[in-house]
C-alpha positions as CSV (number, residue, x, y, z in Angstrom):
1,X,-3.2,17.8,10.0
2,X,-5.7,20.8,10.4
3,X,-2.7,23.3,9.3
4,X,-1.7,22.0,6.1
5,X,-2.2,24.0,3.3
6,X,-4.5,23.3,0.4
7,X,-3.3,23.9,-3.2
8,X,-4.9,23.2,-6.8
9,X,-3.4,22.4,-10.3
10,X,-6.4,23.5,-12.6
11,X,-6.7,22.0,-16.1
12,X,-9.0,24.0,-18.7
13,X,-9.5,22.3,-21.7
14,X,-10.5,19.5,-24.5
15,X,-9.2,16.5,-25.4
16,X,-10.3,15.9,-29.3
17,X,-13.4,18.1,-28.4
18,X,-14.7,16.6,-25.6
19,X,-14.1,19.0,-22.3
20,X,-11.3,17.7,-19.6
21,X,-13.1,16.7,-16.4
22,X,-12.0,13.8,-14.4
23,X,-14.7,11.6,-16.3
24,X,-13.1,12.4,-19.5
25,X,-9.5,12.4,-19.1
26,X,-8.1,8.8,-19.4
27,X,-6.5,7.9,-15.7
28,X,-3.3,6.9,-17.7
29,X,-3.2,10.6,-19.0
30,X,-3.7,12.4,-15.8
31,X,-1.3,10.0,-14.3
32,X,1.4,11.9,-16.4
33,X,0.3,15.0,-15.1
34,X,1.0,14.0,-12.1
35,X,4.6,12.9,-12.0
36,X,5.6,16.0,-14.0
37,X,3.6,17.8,-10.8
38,X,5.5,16.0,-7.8
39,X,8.7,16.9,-10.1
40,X,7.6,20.4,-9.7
41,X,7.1,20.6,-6.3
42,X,9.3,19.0,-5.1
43,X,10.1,18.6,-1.6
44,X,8.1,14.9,-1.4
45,X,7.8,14.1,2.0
46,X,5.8,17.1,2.7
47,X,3.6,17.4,-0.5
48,X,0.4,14.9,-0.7
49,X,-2.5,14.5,-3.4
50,X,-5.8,14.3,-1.7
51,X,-8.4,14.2,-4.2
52,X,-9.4,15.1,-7.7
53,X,-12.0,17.6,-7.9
54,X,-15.0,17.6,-10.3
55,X,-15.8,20.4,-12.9
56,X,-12.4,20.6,-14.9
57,X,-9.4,18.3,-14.2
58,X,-8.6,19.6,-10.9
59,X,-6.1,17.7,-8.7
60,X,-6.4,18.9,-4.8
61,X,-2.6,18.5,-2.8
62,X,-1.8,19.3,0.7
63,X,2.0,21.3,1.2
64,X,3.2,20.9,5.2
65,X,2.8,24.3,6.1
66,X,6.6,24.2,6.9
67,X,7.0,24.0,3.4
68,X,5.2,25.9,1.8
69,X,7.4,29.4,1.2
70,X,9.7,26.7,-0.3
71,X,7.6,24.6,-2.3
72,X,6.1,28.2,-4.0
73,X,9.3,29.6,-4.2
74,X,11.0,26.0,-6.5
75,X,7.8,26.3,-8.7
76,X,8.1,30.3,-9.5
77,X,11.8,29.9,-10.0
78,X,10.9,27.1,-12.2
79,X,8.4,29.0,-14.2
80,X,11.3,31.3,-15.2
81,X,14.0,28.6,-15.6
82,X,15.7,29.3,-12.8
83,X,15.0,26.3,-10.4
84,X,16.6,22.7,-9.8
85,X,16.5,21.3,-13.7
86,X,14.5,18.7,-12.2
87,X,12.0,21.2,-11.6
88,X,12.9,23.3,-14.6
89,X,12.5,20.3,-16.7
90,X,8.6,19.5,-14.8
91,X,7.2,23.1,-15.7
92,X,8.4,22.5,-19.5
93,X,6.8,19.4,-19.7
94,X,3.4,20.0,-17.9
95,X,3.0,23.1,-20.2
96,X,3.6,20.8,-23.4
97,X,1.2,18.7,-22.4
98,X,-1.4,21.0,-21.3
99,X,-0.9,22.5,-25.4
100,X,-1.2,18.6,-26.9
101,X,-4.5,18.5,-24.9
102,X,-5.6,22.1,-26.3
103,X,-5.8,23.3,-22.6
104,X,-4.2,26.0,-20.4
105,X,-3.8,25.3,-16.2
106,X,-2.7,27.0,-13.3
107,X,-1.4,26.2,-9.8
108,X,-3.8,28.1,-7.1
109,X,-4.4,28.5,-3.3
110,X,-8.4,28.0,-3.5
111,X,-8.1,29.8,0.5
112,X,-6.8,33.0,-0.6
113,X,-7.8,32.8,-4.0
114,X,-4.4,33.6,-5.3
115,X,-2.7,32.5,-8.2
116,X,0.8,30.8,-8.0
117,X,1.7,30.4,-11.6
118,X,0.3,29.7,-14.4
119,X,0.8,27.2,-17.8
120,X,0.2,29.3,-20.8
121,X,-0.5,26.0,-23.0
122,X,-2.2,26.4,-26.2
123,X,-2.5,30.3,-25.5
124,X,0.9,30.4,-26.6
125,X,2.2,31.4,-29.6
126,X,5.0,29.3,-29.9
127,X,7.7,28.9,-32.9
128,X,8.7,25.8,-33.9
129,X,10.7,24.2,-31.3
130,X,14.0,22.4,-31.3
131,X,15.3,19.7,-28.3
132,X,18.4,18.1,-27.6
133,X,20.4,20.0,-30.4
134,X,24.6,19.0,-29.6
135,X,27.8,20.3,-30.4
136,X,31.2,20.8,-29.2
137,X,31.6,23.8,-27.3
138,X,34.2,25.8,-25.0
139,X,32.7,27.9,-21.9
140,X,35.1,30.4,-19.6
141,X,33.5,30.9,-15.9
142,X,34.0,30.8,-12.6
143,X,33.7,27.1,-10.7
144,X,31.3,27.3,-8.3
145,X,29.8,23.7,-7.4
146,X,31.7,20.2,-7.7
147,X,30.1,16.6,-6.3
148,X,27.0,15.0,-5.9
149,X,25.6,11.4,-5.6
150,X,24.3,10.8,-9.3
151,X,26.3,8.6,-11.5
152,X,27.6,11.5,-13.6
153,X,28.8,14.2,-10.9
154,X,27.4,17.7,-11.5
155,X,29.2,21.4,-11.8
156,X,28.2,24.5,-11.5
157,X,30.2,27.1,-13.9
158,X,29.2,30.9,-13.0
159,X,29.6,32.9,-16.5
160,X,30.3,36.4,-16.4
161,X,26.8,37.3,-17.7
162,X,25.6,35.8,-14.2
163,X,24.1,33.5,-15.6
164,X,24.7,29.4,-13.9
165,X,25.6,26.7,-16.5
166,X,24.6,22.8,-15.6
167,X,27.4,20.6,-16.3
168,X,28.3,16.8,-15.8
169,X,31.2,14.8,-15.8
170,X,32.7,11.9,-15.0
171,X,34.4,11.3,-11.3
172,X,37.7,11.5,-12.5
173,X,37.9,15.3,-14.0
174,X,35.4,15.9,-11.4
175,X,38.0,15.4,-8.4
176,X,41.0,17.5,-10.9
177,X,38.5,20.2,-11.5
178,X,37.8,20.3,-7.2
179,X,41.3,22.1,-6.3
180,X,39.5,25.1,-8.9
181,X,36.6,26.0,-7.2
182,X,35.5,29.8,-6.8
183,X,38.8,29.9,-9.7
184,X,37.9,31.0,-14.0
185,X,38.3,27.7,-15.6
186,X,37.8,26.7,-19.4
187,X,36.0,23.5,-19.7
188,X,35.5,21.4,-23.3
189,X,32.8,19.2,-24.0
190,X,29.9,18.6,-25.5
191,X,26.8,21.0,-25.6
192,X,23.3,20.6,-25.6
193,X,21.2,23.3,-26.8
194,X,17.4,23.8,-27.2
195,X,15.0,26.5,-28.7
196,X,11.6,26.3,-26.6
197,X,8.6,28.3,-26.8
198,X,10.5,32.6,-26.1
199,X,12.4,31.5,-29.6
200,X,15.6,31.6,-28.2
201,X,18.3,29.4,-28.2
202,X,19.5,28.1,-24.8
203,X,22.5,25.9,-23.6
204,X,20.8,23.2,-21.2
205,X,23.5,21.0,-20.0
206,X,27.1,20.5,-21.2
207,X,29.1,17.3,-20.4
208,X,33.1,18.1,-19.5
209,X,35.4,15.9,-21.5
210,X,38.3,18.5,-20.2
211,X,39.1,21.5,-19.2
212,X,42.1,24.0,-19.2
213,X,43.6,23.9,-15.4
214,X,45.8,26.4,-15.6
215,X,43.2,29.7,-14.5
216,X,42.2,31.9,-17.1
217,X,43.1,36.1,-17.3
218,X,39.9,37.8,-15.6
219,X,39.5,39.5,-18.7
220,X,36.2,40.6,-20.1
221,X,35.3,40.0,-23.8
222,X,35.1,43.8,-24.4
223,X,38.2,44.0,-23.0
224,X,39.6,41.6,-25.2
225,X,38.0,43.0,-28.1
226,X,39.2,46.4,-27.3
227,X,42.7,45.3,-27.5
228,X,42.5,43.1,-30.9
229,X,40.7,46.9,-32.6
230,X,44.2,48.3,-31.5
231,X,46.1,46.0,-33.6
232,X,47.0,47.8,-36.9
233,X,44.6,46.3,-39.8
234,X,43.1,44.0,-37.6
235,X,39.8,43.2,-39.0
236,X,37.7,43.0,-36.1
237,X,37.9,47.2,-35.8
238,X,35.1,47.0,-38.5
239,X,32.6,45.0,-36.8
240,X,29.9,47.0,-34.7
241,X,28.8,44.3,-32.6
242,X,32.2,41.1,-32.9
243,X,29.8,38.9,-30.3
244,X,27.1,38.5,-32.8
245,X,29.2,38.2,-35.8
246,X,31.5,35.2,-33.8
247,X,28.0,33.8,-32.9
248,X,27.3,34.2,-36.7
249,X,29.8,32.6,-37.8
250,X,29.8,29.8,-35.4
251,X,26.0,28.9,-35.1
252,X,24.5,30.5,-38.6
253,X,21.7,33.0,-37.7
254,X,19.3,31.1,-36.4
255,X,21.6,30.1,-33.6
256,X,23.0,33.8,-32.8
257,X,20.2,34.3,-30.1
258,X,20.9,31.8,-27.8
């Protein structure tokens, strides 16, 4: 098809000293570039690998030009953690592997020599990072997505900072949490937490084992805090900032900026 469009995913770099070209980098290797790279794009009936270029590592796809505000918009939303997870999940994991391999990359459009995003790799100075870090946790927010077709059935929870928490659960609370939807809920469960390469700590998924159904007070945390410093020799009237010293106390202080 003459209109489809041509992209590149570059790879600069060595692999124990020797430079990655498509002679040096073992085909099992690139192979796993490659699946996390169809999980970044997405959209697979309209993406297509054509070739892999000489010079550096440099695999050449095809978008159906249909696609392609779509396909660039999933992989910069992606790059800032705010794609499908599948996708979220892809950029994390093609970065890690271009910093194992000492090399940096970058998805490009060759016609109009433009840059779509780029994989920092081993530029980055990156703390030590923590993965799949679980606890029990309670989450207030607003129910926003219920169903799917995967074996654990997803939910979307809208906090108040805006911000879109991933959940799971099995059918069952799934179809008692449906009548709640665009309702404050507070669901129970079991949190999973990771610290990647900003430093921060962030909640990735959390599995519902139940939830409150009767809907919450649409009451702010300030709000509520405001009201508990009114209580006569209440003790949280000292605190300057109660968020961080809760978080404090519940996480230690590594955990306090997640």
């Amino acid at each position: 098809m003459e209109n489809w469009k041509e992209f590149r995913f570059k790879i600069d770099g060595e692999i124990e000293g020797v430079k990655i070209t498509p002679y040096t980098i073992p085909l099992s290797r690139l192979a796993l570039y490659l699946i996390d790279l169809a999980q970044l794009l997405g959209h697979n009936e309209s993406v297509h690998l054509m070739k892999v270029d000489e010079g550096s590592a440099e695999p050449v796809f095809y978008i159906d030009p249909e696609e392609e505000t779509r396909v660039i918009r999933q992989v910069r939303n992606a790059q800032k953690g705010m794609g499908p997870r599948n996708a979220n999940r892809a950029y994390k994991k093609l970065d890690t592997k271009l910093r194992h391999d000492n090399a940096t990359g970058r998805i490009f459009d060759p016609v109009k020599k433009a840059e779509i995003i780029e994989f920092p790799g081993n530029k980055a100075n990156i703390p030590e990072i923590y993965e799949n870090i679980r606890e029990s946790a309670s989450v207030t927010g607003e129910l926003r997505r219920v169903g799917g077709f995967d074996k654990t059935i997803p939910i979307h929870l809208l906090r108040r900072d805006g911000a879109i928490l991933y959940c799971e659960t099995n059918e069952q609370i799934a179809q008692q949490l449906a009548p709640y939807y665009s309702k404050p809920v507070r669901i129970h469960g079991i949190a999973t937490y990771s610290r990647g390469n900003e430093g921060k700590w962030k909640m990735e998924n959390f599995k519902i084992q139940s939830f409150d159904e009767a809907p919450l007070i649409d009451e702010s945390f300030t709000e509520t805090m405001d009201k508990l410093r009114a209580i006569e020799g209440n003790e949280w009237a000292e605190f300057a900032d109660p968020l961080e010293e809760l978080r404090e106390i519940r996480h230690g202080e590594e955990m306090t900026q997640q």
